[in-house]
mmCIF file of the N, C-alpha and C atoms, coordinates in Angstrom:
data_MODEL
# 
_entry.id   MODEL 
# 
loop_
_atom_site.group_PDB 
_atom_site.id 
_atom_site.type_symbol 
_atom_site.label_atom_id 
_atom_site.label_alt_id 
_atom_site.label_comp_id 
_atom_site.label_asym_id 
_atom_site.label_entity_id 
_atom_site.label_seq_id 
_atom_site.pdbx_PDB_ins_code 
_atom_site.Cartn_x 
_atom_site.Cartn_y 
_atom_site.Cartn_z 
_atom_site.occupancy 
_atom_site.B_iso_or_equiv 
_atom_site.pdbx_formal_charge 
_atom_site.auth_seq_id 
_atom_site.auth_comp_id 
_atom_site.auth_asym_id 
_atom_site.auth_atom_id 
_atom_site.pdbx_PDB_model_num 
ATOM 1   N N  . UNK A 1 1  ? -12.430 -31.603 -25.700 1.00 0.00 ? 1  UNK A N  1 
ATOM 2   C CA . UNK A 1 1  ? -12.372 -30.680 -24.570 1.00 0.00 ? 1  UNK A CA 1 
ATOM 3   C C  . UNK A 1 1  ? -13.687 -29.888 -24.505 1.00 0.00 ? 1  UNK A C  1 
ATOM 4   N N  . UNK A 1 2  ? -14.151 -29.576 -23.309 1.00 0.00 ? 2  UNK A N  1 
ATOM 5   C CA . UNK A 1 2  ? -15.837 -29.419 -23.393 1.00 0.00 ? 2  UNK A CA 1 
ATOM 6   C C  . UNK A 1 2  ? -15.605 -27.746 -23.655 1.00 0.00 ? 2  UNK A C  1 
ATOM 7   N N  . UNK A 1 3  ? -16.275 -26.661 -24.209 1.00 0.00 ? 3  UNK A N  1 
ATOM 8   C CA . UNK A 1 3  ? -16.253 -25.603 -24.327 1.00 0.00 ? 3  UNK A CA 1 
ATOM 9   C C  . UNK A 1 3  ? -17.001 -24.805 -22.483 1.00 0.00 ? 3  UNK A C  1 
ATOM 10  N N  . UNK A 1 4  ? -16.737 -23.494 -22.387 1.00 0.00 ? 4  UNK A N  1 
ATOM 11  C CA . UNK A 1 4  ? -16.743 -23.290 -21.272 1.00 0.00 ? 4  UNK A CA 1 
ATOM 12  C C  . UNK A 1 4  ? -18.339 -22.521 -21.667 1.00 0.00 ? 4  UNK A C  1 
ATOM 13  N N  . UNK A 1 5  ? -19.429 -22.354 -20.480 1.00 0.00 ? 5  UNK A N  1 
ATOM 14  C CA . UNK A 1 5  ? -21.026 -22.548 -20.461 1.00 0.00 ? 5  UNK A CA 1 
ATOM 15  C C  . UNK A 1 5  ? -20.671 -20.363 -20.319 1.00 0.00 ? 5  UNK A C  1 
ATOM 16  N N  . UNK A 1 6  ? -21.275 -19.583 -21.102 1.00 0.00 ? 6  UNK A N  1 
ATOM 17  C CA . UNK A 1 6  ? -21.344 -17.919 -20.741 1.00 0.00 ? 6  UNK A CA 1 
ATOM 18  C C  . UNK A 1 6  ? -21.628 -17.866 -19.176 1.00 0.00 ? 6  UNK A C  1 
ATOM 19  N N  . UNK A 1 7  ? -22.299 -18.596 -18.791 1.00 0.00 ? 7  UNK A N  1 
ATOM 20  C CA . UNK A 1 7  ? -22.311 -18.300 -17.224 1.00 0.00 ? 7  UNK A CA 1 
ATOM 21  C C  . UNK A 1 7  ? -20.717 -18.312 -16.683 1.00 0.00 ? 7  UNK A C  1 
ATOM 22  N N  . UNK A 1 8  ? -19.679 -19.346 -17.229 1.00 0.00 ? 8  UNK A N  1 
ATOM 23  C CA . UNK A 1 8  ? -18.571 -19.525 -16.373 1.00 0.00 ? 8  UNK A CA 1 
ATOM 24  C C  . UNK A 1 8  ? -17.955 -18.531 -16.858 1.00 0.00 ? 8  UNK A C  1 
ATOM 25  N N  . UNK A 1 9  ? -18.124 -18.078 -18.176 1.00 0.00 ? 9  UNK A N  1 
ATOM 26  C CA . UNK A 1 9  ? -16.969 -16.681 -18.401 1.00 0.00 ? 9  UNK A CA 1 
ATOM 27  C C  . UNK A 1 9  ? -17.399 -15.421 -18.365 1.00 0.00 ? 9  UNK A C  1 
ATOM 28  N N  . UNK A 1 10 ? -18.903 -15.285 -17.396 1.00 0.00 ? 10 UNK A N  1 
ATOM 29  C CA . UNK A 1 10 ? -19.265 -13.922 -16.593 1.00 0.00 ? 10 UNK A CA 1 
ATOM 30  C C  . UNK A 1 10 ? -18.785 -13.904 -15.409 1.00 0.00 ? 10 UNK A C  1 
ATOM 31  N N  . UNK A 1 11 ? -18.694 -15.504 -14.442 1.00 0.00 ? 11 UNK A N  1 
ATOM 32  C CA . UNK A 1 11 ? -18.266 -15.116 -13.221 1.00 0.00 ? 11 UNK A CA 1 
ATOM 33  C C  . UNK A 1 11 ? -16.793 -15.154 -13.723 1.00 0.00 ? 11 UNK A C  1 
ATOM 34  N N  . UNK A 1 12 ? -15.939 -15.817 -14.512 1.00 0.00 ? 12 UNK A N  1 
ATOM 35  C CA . UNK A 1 12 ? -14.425 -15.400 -14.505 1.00 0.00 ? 12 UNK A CA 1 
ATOM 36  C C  . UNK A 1 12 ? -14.027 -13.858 -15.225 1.00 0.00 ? 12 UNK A C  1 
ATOM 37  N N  . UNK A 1 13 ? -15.023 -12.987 -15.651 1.00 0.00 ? 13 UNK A N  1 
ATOM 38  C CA . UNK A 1 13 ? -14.712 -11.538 -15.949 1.00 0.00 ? 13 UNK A CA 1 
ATOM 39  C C  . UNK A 1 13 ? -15.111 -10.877 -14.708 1.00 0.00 ? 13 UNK A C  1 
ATOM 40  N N  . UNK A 1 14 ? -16.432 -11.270 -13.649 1.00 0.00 ? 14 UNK A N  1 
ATOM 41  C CA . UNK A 1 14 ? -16.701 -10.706 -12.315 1.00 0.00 ? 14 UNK A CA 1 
ATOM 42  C C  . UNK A 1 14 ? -14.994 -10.793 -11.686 1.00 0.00 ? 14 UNK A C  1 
ATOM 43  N N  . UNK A 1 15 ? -14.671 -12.033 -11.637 1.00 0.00 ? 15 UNK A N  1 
ATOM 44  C CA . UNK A 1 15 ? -13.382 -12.274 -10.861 1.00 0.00 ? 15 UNK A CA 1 
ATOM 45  C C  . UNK A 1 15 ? -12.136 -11.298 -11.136 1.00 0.00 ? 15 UNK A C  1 
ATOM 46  N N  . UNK A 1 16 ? -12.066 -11.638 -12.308 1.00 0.00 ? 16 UNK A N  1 
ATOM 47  C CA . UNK A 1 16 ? -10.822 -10.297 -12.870 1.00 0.00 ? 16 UNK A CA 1 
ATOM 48  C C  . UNK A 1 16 ? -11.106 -8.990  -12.731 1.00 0.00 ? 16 UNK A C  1 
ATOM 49  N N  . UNK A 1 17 ? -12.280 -8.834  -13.012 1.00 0.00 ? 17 UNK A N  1 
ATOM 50  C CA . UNK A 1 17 ? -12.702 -7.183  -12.359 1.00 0.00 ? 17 UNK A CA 1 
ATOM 51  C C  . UNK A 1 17 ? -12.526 -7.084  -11.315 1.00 0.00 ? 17 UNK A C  1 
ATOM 52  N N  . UNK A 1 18 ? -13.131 -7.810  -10.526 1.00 0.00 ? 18 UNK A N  1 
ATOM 53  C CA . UNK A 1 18 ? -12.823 -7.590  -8.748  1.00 0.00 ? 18 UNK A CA 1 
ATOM 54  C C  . UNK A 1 18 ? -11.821 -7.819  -8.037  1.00 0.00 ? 18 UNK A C  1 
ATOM 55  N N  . UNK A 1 19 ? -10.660 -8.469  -8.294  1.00 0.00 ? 19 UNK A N  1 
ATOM 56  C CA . UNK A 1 19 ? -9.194  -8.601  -8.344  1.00 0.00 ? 19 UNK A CA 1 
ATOM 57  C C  . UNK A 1 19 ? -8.540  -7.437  -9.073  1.00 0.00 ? 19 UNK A C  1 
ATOM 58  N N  . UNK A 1 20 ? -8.965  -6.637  -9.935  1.00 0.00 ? 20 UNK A N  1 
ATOM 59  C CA . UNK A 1 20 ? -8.301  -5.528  -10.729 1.00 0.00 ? 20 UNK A CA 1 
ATOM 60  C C  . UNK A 1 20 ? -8.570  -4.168  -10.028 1.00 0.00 ? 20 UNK A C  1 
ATOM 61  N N  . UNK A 1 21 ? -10.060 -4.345  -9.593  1.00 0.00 ? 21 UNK A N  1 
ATOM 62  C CA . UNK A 1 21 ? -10.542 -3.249  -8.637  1.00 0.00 ? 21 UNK A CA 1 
ATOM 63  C C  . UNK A 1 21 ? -9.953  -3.483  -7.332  1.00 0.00 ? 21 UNK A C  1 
ATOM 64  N N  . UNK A 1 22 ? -9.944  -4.488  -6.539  1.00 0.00 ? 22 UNK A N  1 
ATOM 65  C CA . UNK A 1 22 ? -9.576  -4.769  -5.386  1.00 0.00 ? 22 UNK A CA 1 
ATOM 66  C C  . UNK A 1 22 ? -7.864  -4.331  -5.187  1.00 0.00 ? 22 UNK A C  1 
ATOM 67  N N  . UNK A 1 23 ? -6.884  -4.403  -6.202  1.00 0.00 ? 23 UNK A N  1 
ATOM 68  C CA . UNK A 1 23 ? -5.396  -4.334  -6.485  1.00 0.00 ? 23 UNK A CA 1 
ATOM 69  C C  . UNK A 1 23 ? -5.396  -2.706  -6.346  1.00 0.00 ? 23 UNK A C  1 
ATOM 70  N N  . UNK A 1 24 ? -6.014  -2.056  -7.493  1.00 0.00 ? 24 UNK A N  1 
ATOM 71  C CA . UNK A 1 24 ? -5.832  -0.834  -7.722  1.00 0.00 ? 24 UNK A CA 1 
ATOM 72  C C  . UNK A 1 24 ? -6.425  -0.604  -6.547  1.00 0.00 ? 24 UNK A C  1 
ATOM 73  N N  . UNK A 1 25 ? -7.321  -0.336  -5.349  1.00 0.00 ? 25 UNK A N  1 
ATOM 74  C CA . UNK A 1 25 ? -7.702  0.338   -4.488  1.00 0.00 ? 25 UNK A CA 1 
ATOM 75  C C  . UNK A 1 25 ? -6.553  0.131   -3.079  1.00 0.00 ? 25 UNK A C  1 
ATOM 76  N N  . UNK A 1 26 ? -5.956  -1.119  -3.433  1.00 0.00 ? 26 UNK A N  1 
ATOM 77  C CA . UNK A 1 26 ? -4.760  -1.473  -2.284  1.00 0.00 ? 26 UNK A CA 1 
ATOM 78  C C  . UNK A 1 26 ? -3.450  -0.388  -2.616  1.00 0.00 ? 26 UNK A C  1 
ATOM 79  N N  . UNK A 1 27 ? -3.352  -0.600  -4.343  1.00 0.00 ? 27 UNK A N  1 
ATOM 80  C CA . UNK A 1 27 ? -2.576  0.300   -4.806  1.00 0.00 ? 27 UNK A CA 1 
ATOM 81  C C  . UNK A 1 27 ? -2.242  1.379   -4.019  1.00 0.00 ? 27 UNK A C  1 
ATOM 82  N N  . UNK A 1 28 ? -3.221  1.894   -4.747  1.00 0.00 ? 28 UNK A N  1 
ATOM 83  C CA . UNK A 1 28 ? -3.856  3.757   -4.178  1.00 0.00 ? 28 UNK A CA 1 
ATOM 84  C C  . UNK A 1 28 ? -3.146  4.113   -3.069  1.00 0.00 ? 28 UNK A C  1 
ATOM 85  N N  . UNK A 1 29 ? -4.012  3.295   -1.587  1.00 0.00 ? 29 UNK A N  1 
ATOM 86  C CA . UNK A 1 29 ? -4.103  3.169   -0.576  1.00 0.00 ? 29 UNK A CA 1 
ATOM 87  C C  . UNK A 1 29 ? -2.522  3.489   -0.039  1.00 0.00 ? 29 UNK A C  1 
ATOM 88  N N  . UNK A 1 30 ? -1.887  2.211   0.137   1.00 0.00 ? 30 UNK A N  1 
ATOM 89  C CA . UNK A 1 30 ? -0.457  2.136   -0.152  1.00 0.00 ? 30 UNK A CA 1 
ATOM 90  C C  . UNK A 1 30 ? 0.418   3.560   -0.215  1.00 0.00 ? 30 UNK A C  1 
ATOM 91  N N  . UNK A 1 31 ? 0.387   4.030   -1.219  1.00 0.00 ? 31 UNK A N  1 
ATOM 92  C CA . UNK A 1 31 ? 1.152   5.413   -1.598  1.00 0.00 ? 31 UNK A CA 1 
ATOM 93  C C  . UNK A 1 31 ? 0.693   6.212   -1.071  1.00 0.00 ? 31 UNK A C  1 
ATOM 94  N N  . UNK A 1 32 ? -0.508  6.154   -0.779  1.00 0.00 ? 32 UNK A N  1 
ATOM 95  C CA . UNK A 1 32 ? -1.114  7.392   0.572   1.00 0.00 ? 32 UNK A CA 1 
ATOM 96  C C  . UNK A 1 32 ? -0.089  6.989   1.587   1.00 0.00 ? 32 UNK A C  1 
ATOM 97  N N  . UNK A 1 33 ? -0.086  6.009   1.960   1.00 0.00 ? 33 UNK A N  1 
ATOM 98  C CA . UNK A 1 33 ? 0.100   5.606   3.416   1.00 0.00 ? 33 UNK A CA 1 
ATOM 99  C C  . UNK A 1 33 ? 1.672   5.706   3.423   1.00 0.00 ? 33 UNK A C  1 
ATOM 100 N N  . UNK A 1 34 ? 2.481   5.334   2.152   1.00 0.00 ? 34 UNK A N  1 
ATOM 101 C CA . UNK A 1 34 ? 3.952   5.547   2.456   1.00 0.00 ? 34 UNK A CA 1 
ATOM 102 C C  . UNK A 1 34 ? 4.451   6.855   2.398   1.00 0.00 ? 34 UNK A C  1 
ATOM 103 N N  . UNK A 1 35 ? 3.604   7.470   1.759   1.00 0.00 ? 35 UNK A N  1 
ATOM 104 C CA . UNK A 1 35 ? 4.166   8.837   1.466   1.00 0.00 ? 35 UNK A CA 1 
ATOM 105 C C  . UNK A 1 35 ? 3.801   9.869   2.715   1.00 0.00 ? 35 UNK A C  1 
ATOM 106 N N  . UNK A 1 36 ? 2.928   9.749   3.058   1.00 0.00 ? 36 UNK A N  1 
ATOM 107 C CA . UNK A 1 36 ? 2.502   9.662   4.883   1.00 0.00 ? 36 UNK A CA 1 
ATOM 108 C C  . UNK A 1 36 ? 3.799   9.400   5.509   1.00 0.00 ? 36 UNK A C  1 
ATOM 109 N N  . UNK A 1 37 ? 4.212   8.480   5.450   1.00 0.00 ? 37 UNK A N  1 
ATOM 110 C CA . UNK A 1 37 ? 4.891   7.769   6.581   1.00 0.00 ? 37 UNK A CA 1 
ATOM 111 C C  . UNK A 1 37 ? 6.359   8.069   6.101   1.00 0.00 ? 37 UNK A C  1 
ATOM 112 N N  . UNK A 1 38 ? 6.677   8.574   5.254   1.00 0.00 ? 38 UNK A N  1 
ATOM 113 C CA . UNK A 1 38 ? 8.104   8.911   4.893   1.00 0.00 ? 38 UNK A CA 1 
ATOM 114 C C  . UNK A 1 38 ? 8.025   10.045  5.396   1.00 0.00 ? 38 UNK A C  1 
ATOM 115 N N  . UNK A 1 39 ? 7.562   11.092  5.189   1.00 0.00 ? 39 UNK A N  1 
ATOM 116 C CA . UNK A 1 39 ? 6.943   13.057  5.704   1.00 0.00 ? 39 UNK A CA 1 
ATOM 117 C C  . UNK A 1 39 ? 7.250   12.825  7.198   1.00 0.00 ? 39 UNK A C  1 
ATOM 118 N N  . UNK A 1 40 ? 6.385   11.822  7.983   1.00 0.00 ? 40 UNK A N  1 
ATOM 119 C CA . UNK A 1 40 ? 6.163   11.265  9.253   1.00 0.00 ? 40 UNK A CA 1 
ATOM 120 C C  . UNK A 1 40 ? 8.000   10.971  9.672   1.00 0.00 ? 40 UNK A C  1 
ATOM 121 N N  . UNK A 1 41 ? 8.627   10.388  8.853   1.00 0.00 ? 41 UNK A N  1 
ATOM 122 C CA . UNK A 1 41 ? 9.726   9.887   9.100   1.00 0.00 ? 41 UNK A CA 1 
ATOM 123 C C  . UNK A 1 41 ? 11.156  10.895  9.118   1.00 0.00 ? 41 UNK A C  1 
ATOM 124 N N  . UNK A 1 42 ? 10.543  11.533  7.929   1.00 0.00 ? 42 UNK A N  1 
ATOM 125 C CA . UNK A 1 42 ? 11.627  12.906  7.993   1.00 0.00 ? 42 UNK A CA 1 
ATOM 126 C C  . UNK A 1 42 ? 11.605  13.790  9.169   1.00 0.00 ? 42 UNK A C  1 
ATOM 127 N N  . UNK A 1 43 ? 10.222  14.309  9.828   1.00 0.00 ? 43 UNK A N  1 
ATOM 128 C CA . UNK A 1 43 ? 10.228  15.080  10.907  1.00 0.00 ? 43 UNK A CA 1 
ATOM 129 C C  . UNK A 1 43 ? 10.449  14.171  12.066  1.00 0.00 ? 43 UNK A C  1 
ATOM 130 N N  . UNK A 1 44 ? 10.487  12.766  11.920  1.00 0.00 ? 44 UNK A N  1 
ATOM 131 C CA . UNK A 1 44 ? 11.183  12.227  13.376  1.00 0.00 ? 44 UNK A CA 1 
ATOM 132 C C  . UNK A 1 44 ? 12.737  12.013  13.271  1.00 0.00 ? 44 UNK A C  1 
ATOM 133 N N  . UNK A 1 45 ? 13.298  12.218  12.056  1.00 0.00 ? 45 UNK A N  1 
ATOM 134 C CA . UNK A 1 45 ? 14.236  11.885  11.730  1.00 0.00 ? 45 UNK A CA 1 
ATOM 135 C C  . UNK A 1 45 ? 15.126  13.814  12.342  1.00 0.00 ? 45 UNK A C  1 
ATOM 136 N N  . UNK A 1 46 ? 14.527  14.743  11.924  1.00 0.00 ? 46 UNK A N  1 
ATOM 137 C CA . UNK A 1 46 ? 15.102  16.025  12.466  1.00 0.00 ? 46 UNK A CA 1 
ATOM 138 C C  . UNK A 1 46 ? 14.639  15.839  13.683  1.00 0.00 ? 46 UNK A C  1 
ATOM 139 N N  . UNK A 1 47 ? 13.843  15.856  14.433  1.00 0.00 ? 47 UNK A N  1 
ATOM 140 C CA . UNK A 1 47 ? 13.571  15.988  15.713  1.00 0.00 ? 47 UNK A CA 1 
ATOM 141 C C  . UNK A 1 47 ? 15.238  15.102  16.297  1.00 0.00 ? 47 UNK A C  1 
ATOM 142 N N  . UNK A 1 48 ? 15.071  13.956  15.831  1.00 0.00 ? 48 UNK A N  1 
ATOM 143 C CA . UNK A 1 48 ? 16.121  13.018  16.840  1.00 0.00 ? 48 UNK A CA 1 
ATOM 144 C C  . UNK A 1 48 ? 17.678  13.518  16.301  1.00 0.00 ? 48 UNK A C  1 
ATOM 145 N N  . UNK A 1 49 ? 17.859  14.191  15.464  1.00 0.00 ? 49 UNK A N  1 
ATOM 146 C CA . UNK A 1 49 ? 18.922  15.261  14.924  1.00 0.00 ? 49 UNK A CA 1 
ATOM 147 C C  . UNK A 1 49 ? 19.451  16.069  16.565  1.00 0.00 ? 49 UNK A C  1 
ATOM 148 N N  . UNK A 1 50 ? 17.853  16.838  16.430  1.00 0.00 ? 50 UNK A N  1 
ATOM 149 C CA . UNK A 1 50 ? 17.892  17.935  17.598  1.00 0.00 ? 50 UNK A CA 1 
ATOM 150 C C  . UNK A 1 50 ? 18.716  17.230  19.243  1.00 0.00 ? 50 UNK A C  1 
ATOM 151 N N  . UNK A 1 51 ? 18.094  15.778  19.205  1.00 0.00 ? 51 UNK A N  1 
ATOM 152 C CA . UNK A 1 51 ? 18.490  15.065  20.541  1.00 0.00 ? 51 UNK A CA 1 
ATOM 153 C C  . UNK A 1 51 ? 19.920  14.288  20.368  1.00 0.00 ? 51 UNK A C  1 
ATOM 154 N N  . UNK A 1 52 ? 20.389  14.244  19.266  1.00 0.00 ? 52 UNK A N  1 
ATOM 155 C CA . UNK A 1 52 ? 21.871  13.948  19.031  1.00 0.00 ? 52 UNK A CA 1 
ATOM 156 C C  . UNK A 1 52 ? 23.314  14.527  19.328  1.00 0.00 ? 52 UNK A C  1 
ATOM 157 N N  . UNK A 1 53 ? 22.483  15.939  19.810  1.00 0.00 ? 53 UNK A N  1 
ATOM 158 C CA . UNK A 1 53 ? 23.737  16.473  20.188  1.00 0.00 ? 53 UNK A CA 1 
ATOM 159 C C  . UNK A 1 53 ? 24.043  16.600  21.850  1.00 0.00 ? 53 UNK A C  1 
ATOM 160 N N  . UNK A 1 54 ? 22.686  16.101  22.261  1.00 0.00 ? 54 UNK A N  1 
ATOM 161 C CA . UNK A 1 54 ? 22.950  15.615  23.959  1.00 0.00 ? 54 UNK A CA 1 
ATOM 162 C C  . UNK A 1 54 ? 23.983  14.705  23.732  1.00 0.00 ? 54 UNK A C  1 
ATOM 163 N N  . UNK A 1 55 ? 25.205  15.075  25.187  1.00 0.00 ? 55 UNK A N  1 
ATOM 164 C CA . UNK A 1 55 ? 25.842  13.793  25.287  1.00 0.00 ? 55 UNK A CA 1 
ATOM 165 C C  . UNK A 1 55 ? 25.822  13.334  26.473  1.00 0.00 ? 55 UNK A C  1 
ATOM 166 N N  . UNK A 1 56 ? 24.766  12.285  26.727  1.00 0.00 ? 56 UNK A N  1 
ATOM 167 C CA . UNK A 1 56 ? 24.839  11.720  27.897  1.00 0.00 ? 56 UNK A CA 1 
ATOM 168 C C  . UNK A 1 56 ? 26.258  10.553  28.172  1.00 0.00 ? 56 UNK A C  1 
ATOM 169 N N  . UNK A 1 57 ? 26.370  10.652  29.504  1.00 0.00 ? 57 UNK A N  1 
ATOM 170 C CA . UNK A 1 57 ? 27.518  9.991   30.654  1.00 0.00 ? 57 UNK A CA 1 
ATOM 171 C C  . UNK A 1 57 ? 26.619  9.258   30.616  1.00 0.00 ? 57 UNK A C  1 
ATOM 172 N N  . UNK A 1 58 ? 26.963  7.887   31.200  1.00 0.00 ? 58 UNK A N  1 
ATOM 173 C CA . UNK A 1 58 ? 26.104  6.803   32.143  1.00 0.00 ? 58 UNK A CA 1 
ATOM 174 C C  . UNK A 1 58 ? 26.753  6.353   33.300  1.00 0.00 ? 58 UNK A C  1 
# 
């Protein structure tokens, strides 16, 4: 089995770094954005509280 050349196991540590960096920054990102969007969700969630007690006829 041929042994692998230091060039191929710098670009396969580039790769895992940049897949490890690339994950964790999606990570991050992510929990900004849900935790955003839950806050976002609670105040639409009371607002439509407020419009629940209309009772429309049709």
């Amino acid at each position: 089995m041929p042994q692998m050349a230091p060039l191929s196991w710098l670009i396969l540590f580039c790769l895992f770094t940049l897949s490890f960096f690339i994950f964790t920054v999606m990570n991050y990102f992510n929990k900004f954005f849900t935790n955003n969007n839950k806050n976002l969700n609670k105040t639409m969630m009371n607002n439509n509280n407020n419009n629940e007690k209309l009772n429309w006829k049709w």
